[in-house]
C-alpha positions as CSV (number, residue, x, y, z in Angstrom):
1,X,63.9,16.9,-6.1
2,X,61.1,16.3,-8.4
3,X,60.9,16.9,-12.2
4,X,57.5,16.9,-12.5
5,X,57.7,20.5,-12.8
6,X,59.7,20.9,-15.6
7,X,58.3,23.4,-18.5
8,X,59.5,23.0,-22.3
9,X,60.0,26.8,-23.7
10,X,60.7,25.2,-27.0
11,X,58.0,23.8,-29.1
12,X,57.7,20.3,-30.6
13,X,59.9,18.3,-27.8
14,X,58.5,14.9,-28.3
15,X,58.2,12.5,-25.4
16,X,61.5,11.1,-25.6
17,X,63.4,14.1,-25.5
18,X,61.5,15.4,-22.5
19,X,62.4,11.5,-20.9
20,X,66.2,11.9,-21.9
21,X,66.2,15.9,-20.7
22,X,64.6,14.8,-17.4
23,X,67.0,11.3,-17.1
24,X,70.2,13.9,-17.7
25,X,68.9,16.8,-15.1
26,X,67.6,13.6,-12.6
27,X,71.6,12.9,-12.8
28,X,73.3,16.1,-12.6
29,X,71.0,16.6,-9.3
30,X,72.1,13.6,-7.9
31,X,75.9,14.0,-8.6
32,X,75.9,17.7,-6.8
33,X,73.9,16.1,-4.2
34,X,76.7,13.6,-3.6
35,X,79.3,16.5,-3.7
36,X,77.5,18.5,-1.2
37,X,77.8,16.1,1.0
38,X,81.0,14.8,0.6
39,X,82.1,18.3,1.0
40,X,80.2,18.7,4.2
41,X,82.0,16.0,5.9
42,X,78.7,13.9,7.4
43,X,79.0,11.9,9.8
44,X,82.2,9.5,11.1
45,X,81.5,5.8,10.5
46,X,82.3,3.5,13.6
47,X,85.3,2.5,12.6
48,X,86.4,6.3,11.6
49,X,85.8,7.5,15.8
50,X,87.7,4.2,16.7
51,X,90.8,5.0,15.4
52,X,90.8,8.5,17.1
53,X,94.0,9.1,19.7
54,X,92.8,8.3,23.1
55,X,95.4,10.8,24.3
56,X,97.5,13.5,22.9
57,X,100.3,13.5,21.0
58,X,103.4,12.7,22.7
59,X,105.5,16.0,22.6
60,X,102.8,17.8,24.3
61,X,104.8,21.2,25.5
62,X,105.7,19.3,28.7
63,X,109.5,19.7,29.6
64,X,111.2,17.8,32.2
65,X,113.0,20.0,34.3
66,X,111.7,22.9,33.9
67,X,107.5,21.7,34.5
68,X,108.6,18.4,36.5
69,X,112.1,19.7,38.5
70,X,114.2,16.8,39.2
């Protein structure tokens, strides 16, 4: 997002004050940014899908017996 945009209401804001306001709002964007997409999840690294089950879990409703008569 750019700050270039940014409009002063109040009168008198010297240079410095618009860099500091600009430097605080640059980092308050950036840390909801980062939130956002924590929150959404993104993408699985490599290693995350490689340590997915390559089957189900081992009590899978199956009952021996009753599905599989002896």
């Amino acid at each position: 997002m750019s700050l270039e945009g940014l409009e002063f209401r109040t009168r008198g804001v010297t240079p410095e004050e618009k860099a500091a306001i600009e430097v605080v709002l640059d980092a308050v964007i950036d840390e909801e940014s980062a939130e956002e997409h924590a929150v959404s999840g993104g993408r699985q690294t490599p290693w995350e899908r490689s340590q997915r089950t390559m089957r189900d879990d081992i009590d899978s409703g199956i009952q021996f017996g009753v599905d599989y008569p002896n």
